[in-house]
mmJSON file of the N, C-alpha and C atoms, coordinates in Angstrom:
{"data_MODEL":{"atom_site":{
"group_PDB":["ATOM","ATOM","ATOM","ATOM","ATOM","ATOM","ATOM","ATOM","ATOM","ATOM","ATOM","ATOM","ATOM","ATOM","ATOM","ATOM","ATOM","ATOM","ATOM","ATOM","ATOM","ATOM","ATOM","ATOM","ATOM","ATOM","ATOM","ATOM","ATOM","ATOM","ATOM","ATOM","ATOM","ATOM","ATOM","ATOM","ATOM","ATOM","ATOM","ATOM","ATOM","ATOM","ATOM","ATOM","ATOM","ATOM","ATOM","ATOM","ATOM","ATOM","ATOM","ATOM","ATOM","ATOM","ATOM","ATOM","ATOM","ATOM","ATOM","ATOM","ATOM","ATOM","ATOM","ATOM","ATOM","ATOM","ATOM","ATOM","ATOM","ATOM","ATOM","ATOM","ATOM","ATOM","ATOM","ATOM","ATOM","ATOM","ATOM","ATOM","ATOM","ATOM","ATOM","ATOM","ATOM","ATOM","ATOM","ATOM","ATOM","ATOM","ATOM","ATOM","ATOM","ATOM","ATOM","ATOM","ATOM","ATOM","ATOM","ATOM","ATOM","ATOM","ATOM","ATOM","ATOM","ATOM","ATOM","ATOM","ATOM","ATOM","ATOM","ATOM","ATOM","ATOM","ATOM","ATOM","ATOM","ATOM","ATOM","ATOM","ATOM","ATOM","ATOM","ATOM","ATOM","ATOM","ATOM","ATOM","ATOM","ATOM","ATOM","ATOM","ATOM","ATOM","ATOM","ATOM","ATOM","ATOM","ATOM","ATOM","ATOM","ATOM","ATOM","ATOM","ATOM","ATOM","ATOM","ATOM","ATOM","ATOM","ATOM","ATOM","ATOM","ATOM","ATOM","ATOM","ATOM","ATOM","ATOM","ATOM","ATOM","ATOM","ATOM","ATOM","ATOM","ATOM","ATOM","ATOM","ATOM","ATOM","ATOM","ATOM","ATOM","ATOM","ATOM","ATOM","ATOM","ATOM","ATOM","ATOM","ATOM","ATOM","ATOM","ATOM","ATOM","ATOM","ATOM","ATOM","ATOM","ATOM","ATOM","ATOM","ATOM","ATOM","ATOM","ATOM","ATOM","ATOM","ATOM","ATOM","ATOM","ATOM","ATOM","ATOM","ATOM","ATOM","ATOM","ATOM","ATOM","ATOM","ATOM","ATOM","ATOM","ATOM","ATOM","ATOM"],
"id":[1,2,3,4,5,6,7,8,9,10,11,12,13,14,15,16,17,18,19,20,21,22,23,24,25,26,27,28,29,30,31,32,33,34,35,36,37,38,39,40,41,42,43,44,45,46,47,48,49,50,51,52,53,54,55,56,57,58,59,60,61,62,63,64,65,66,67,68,69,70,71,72,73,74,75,76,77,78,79,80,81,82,83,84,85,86,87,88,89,90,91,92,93,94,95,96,97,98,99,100,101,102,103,104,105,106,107,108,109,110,111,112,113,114,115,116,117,118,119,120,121,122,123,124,125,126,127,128,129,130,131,132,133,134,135,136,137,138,139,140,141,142,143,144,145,146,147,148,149,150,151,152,153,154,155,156,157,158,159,160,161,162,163,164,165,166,167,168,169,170,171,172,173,174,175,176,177,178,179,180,181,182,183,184,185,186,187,188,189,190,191,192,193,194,195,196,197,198,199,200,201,202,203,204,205,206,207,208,209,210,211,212,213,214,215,216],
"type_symbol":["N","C","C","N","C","C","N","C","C","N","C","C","N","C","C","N","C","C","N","C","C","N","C","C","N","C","C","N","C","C","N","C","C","N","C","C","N","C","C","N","C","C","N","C","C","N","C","C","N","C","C","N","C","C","N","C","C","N","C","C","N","C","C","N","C","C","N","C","C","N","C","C","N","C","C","N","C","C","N","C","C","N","C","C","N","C","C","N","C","C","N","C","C","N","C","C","N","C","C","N","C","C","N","C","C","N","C","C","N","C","C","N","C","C","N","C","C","N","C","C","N","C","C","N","C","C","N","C","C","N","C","C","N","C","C","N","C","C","N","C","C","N","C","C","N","C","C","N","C","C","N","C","C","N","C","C","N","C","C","N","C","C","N","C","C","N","C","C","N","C","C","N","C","C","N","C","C","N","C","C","N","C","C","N","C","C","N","C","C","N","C","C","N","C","C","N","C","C","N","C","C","N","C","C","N","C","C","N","C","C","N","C","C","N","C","C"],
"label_atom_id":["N","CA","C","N","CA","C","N","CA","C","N","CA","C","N","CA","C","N","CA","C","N","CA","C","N","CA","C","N","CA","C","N","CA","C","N","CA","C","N","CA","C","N","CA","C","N","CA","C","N","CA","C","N","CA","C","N","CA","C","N","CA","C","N","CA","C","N","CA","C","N","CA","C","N","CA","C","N","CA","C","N","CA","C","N","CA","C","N","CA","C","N","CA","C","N","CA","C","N","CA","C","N","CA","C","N","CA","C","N","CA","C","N","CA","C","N","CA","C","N","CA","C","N","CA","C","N","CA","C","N","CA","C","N","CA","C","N","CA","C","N","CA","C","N","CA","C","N","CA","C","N","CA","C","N","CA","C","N","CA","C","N","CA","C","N","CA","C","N","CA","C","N","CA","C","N","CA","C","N","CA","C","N","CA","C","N","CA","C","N","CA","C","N","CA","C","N","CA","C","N","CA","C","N","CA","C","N","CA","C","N","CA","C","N","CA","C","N","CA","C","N","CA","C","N","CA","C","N","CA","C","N","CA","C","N","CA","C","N","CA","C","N","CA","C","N","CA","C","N","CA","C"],
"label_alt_id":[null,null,null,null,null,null,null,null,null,null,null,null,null,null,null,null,null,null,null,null,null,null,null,null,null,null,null,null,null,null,null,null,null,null,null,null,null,null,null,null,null,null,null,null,null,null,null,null,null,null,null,null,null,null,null,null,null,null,null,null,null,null,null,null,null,null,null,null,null,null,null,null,null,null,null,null,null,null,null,null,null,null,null,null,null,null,null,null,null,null,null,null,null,null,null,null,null,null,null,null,null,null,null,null,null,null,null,null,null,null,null,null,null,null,null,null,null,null,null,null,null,null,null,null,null,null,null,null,null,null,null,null,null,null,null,null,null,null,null,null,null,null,null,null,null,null,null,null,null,null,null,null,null,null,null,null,null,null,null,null,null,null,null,null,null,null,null,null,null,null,null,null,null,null,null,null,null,null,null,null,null,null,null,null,null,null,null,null,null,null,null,null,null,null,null,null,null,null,null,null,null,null,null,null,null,null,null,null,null,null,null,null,null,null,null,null],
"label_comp_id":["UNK","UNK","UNK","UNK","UNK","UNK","UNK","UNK","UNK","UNK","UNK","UNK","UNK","UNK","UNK","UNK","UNK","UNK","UNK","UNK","UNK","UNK","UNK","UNK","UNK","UNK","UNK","UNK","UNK","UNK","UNK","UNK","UNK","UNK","UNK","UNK","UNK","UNK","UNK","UNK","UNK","UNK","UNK","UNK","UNK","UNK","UNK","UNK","UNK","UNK","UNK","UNK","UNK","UNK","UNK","UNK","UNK","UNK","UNK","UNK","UNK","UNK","UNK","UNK","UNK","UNK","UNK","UNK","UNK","UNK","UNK","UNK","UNK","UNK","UNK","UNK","UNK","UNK","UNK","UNK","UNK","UNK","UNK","UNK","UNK","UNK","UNK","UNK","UNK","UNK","UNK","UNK","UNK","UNK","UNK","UNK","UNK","UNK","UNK","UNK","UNK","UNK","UNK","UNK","UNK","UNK","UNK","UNK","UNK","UNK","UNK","UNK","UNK","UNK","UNK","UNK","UNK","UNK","UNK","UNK","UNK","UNK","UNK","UNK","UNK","UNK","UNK","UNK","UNK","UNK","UNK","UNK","UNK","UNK","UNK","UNK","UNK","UNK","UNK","UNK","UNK","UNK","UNK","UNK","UNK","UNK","UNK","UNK","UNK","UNK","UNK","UNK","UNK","UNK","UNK","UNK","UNK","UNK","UNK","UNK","UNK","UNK","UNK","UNK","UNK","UNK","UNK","UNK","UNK","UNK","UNK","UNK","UNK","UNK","UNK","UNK","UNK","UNK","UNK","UNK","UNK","UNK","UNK","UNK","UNK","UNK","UNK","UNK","UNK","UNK","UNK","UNK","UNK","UNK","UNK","UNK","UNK","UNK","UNK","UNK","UNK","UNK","UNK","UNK","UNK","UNK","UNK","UNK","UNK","UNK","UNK","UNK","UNK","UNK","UNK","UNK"],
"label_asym_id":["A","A","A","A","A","A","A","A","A","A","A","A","A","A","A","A","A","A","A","A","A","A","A","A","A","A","A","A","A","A","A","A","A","A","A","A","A","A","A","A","A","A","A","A","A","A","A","A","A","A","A","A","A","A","A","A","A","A","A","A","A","A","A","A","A","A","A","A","A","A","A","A","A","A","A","A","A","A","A","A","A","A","A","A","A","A","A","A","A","A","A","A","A","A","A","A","A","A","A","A","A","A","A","A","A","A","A","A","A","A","A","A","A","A","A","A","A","A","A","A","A","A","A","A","A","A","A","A","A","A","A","A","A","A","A","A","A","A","A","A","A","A","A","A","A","A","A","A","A","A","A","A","A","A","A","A","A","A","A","A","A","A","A","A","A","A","A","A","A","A","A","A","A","A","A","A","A","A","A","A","A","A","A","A","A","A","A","A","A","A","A","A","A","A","A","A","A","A","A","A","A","A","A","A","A","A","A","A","A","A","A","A","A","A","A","A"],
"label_entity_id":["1","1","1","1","1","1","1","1","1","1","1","1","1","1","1","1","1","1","1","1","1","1","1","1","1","1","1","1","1","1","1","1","1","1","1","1","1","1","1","1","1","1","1","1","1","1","1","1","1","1","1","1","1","1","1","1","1","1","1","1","1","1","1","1","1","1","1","1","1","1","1","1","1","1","1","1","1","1","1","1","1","1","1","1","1","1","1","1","1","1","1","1","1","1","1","1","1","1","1","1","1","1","1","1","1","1","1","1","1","1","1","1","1","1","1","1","1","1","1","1","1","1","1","1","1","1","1","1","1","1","1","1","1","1","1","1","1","1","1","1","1","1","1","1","1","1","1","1","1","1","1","1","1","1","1","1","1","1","1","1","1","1","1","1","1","1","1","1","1","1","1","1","1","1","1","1","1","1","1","1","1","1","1","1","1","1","1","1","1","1","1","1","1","1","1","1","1","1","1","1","1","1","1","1","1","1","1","1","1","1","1","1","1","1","1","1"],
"label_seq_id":[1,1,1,2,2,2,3,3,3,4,4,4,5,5,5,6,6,6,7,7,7,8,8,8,9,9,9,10,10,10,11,11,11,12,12,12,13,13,13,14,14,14,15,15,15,16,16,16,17,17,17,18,18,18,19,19,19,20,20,20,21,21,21,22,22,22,23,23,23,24,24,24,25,25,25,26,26,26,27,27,27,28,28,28,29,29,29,30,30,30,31,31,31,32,32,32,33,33,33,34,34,34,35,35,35,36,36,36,37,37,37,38,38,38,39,39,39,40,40,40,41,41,41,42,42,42,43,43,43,44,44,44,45,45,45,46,46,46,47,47,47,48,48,48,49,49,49,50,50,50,51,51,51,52,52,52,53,53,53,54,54,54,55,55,55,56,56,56,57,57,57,58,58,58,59,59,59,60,60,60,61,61,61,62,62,62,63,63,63,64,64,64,65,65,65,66,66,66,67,67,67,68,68,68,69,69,69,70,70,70,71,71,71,72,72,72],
"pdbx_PDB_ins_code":[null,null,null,null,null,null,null,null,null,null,null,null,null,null,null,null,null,null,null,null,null,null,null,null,null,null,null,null,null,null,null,null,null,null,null,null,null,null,null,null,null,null,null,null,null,null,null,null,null,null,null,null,null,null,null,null,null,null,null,null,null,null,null,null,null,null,null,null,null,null,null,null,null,null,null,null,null,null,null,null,null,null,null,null,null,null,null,null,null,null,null,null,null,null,null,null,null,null,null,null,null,null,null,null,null,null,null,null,null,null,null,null,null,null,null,null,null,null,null,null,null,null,null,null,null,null,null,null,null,null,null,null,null,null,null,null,null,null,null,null,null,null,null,null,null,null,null,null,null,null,null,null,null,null,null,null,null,null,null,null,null,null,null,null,null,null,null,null,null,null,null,null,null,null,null,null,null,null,null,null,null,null,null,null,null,null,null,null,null,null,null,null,null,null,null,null,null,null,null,null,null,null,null,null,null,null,null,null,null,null,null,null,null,null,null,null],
"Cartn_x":[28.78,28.169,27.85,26.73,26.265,26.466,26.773,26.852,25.593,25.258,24.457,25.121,24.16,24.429,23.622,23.853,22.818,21.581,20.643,19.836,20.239,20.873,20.978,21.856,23.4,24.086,23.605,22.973,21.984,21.173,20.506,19.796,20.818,21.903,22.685,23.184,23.645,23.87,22.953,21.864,20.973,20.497,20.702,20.453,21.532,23.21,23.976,23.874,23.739,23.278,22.508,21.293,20.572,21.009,21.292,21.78,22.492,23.997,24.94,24.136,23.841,22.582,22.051,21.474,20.629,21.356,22.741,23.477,24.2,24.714,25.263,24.877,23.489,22.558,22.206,21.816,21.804,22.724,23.87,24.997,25.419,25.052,25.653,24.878,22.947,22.297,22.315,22.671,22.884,23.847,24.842,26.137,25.654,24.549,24.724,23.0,23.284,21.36,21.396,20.377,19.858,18.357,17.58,16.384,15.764,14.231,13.685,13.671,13.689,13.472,14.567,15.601,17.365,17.429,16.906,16.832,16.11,14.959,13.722,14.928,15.221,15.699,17.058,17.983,18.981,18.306,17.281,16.754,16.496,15.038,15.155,16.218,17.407,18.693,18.882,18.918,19.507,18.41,17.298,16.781,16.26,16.801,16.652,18.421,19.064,20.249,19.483,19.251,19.018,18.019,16.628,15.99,16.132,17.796,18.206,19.081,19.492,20.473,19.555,17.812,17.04,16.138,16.452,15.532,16.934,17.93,19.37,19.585,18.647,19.247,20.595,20.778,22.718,22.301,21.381,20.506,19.532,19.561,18.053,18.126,17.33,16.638,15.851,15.592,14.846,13.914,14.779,13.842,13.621,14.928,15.413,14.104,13.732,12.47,11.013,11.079,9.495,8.751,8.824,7.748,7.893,6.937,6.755,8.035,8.81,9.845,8.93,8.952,7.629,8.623,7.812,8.134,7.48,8.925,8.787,8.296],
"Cartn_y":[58.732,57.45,56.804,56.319,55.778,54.282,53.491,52.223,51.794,50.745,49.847,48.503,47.397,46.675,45.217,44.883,44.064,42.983,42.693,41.532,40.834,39.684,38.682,38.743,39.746,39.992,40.543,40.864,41.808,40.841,39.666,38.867,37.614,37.586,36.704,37.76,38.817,39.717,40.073,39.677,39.83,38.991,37.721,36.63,36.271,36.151,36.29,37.158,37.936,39.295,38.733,38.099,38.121,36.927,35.4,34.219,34.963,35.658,35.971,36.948,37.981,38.465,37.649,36.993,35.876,35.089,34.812,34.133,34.816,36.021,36.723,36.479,37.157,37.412,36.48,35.544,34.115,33.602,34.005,33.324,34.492,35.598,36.742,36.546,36.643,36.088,34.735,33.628,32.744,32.884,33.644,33.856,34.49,36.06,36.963,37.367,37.551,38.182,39.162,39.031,39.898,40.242,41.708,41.193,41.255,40.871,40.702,41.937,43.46,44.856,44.94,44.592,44.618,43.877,42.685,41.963,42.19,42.714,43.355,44.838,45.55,46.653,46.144,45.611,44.689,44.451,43.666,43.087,44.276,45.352,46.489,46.79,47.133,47.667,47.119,45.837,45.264,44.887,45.574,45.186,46.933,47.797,49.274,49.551,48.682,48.708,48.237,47.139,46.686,47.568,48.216,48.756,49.837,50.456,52.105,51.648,50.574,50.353,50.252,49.082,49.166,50.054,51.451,52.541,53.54,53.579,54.087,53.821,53.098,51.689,50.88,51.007,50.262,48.944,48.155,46.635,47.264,46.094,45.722,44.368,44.279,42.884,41.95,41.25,40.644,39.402,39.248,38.141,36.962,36.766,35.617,35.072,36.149,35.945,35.097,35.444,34.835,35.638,37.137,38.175,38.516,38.758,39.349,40.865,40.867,42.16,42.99,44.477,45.022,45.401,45.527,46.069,47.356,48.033,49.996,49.675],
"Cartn_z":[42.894,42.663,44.008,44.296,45.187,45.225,46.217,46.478,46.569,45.718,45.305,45.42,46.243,46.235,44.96,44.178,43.541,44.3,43.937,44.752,44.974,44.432,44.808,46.236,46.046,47.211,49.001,48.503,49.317,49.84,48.968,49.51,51.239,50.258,50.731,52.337,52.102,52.977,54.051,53.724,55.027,55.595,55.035,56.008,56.794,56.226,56.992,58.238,57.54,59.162,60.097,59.643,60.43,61.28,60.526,61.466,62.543,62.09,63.061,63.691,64.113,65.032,66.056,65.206,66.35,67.1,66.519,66.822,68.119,68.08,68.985,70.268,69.642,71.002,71.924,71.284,72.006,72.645,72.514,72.88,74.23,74.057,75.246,76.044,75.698,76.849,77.465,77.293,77.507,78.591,78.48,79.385,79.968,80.368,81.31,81.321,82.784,82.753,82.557,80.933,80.593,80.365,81.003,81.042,79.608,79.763,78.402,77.762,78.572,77.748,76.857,77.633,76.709,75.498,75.851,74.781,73.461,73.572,72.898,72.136,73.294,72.572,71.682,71.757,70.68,69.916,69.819,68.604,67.833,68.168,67.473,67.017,67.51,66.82,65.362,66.462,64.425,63.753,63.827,62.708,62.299,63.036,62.663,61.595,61.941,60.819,59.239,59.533,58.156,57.606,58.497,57.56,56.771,58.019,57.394,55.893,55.784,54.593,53.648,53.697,52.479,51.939,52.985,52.825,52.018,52.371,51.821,50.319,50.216,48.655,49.031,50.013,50.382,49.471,50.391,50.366,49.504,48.293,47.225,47.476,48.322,48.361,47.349,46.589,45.564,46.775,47.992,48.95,47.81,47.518,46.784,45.752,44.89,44.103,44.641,45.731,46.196,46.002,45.72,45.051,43.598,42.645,41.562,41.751,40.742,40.707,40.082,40.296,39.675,37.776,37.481,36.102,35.627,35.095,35.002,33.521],
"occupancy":[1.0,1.0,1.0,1.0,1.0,1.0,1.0,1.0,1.0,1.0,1.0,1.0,1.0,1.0,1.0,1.0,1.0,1.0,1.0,1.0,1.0,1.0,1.0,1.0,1.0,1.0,1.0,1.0,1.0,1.0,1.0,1.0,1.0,1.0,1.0,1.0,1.0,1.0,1.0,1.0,1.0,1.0,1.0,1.0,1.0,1.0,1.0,1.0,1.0,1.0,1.0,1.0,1.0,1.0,1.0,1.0,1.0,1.0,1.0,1.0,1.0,1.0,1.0,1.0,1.0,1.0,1.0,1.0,1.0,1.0,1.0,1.0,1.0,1.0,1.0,1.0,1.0,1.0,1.0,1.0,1.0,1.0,1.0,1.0,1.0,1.0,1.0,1.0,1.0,1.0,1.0,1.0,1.0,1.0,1.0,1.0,1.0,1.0,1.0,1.0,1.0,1.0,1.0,1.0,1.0,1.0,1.0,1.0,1.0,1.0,1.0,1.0,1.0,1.0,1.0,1.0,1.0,1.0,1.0,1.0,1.0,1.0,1.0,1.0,1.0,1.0,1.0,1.0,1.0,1.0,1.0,1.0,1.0,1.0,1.0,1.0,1.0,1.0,1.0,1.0,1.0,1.0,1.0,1.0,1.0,1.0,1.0,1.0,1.0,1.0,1.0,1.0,1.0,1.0,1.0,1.0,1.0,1.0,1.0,1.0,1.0,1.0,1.0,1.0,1.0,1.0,1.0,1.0,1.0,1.0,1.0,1.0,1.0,1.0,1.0,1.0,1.0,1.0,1.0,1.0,1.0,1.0,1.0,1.0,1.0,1.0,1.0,1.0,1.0,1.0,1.0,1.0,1.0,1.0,1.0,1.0,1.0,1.0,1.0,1.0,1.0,1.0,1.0,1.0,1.0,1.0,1.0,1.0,1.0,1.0,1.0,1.0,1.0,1.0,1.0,1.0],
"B_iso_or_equiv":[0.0,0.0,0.0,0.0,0.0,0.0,0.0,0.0,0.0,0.0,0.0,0.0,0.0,0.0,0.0,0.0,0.0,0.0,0.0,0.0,0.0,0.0,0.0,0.0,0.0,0.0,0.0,0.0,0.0,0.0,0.0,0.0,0.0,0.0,0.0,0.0,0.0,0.0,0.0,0.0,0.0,0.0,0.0,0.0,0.0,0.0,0.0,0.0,0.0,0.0,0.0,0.0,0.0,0.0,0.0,0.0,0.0,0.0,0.0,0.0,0.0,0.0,0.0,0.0,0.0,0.0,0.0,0.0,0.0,0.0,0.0,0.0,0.0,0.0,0.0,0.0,0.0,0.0,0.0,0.0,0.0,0.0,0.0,0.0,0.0,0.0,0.0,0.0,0.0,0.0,0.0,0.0,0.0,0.0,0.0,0.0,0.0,0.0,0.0,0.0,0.0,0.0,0.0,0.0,0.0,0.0,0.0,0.0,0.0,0.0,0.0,0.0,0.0,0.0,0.0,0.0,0.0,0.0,0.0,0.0,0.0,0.0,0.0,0.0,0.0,0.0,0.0,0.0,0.0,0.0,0.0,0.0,0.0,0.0,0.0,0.0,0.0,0.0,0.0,0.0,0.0,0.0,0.0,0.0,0.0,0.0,0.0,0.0,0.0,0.0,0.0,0.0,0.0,0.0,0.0,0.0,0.0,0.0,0.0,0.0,0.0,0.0,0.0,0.0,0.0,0.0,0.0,0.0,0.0,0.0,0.0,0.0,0.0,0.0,0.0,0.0,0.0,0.0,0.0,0.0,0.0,0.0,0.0,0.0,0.0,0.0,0.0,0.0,0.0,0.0,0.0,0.0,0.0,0.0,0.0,0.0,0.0,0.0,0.0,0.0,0.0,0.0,0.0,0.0,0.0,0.0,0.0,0.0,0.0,0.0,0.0,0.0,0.0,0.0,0.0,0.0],
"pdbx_formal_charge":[null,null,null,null,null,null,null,null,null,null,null,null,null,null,null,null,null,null,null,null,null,null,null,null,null,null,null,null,null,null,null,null,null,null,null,null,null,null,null,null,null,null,null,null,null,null,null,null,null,null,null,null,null,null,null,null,null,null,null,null,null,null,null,null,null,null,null,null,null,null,null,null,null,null,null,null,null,null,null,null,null,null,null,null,null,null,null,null,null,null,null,null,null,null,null,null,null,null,null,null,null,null,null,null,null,null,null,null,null,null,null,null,null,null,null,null,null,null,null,null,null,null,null,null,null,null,null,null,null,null,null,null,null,null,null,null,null,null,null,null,null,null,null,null,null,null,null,null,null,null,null,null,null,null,null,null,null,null,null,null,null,null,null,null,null,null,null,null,null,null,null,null,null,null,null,null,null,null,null,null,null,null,null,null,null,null,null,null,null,null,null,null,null,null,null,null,null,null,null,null,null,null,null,null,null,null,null,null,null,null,null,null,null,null,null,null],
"auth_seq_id":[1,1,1,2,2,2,3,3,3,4,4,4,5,5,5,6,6,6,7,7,7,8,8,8,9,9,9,10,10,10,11,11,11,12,12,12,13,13,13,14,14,14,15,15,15,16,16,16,17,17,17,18,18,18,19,19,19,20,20,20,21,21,21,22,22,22,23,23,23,24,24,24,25,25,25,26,26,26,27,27,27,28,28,28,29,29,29,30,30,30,31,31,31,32,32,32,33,33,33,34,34,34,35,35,35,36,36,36,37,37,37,38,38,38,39,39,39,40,40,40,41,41,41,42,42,42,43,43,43,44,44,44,45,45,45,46,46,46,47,47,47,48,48,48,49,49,49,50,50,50,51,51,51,52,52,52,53,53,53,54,54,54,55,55,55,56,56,56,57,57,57,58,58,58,59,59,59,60,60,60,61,61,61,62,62,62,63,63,63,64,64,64,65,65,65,66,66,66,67,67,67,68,68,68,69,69,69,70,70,70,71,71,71,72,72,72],
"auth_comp_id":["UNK","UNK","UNK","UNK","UNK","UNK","UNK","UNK","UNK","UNK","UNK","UNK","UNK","UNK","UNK","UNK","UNK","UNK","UNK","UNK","UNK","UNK","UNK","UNK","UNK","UNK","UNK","UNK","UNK","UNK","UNK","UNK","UNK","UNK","UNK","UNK","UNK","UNK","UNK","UNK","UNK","UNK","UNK","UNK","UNK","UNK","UNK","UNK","UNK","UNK","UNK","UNK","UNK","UNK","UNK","UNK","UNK","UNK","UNK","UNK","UNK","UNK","UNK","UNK","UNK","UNK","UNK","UNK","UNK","UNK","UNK","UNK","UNK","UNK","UNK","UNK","UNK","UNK","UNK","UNK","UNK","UNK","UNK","UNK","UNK","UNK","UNK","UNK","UNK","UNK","UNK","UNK","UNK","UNK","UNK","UNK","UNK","UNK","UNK","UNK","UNK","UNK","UNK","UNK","UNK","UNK","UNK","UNK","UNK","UNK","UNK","UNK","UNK","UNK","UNK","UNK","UNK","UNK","UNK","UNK","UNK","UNK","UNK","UNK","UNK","UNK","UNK","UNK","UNK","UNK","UNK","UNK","UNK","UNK","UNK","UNK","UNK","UNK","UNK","UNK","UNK","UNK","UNK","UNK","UNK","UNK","UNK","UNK","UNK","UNK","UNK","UNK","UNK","UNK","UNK","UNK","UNK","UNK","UNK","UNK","UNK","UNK","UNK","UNK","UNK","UNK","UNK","UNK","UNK","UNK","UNK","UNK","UNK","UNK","UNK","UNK","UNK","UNK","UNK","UNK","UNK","UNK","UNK","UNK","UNK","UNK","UNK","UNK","UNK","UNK","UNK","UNK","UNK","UNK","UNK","UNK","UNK","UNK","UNK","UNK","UNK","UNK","UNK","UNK","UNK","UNK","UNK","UNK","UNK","UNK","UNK","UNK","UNK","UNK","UNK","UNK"],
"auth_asym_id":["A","A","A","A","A","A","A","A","A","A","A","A","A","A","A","A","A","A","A","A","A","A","A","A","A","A","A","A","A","A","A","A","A","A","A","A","A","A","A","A","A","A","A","A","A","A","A","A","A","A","A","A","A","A","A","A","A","A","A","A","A","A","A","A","A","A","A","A","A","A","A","A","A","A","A","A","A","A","A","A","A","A","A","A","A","A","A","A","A","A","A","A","A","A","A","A","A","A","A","A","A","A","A","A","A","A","A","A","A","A","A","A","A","A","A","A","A","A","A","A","A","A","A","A","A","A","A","A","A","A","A","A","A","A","A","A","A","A","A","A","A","A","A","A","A","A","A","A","A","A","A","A","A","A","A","A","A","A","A","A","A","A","A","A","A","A","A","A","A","A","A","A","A","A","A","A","A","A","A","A","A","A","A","A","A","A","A","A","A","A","A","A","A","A","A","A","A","A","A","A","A","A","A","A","A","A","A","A","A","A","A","A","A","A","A","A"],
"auth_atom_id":["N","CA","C","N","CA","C","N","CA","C","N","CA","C","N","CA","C","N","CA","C","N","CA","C","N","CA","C","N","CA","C","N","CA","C","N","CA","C","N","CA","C","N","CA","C","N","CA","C","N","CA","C","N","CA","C","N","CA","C","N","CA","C","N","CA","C","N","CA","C","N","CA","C","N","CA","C","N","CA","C","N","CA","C","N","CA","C","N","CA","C","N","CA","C","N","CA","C","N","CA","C","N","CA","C","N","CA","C","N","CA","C","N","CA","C","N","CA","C","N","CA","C","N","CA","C","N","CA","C","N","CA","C","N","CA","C","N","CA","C","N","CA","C","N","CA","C","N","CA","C","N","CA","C","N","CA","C","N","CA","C","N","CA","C","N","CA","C","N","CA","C","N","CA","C","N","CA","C","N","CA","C","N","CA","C","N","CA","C","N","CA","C","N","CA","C","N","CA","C","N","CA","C","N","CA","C","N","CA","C","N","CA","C","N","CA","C","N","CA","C","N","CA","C","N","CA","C","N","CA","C","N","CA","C","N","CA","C","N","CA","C","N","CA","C","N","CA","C","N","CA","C"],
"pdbx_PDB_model_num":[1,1,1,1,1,1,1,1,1,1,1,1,1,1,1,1,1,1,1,1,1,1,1,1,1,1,1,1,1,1,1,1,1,1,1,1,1,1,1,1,1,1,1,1,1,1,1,1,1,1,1,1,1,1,1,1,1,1,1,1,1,1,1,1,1,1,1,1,1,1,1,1,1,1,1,1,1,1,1,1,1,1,1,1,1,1,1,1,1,1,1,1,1,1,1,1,1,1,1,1,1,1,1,1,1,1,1,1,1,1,1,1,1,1,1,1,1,1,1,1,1,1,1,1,1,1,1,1,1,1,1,1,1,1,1,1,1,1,1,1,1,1,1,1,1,1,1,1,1,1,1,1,1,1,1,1,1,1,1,1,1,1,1,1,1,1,1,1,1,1,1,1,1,1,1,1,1,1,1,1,1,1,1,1,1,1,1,1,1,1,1,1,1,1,1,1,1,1,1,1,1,1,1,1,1,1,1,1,1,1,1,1,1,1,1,1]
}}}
């Protein structure tokens, strides 16, 4: 059985991610020079996490119903 996460959780789960992310980062560069390539490449990272989890099915996103859900 594969881990599935439901939408709505998933929804909630990736914005958390993402605040704290942004949050991190901001806060380490702020403290230490870092140049803009580093920074650029972090960002990729975490946003190459999240896309491997919604390509995985880990994360089903619904994007808190602002799109039509398709119907099978």
């Amino acid at each position: 059985m594969r881990l599935r996460i439901n939408p709505l959780a998933s929804d909630i789960i990736i914005s958390i991610y993402i605040v704290a992310t942004l949050y991190l980062r901001f806060k380490w560069e702020s403290q230490t020079a870092t140049s803009p390539m580093l920074s650029i490449v972090m960002g990729f990272c975490f946003v190459l996490i999240i896309w491997a989890l919604i390509k995985l099915k880990i994360l089903n996103p619904n994007w808190f119903g602002l799109f039509n859900a398709k119907k099978s």
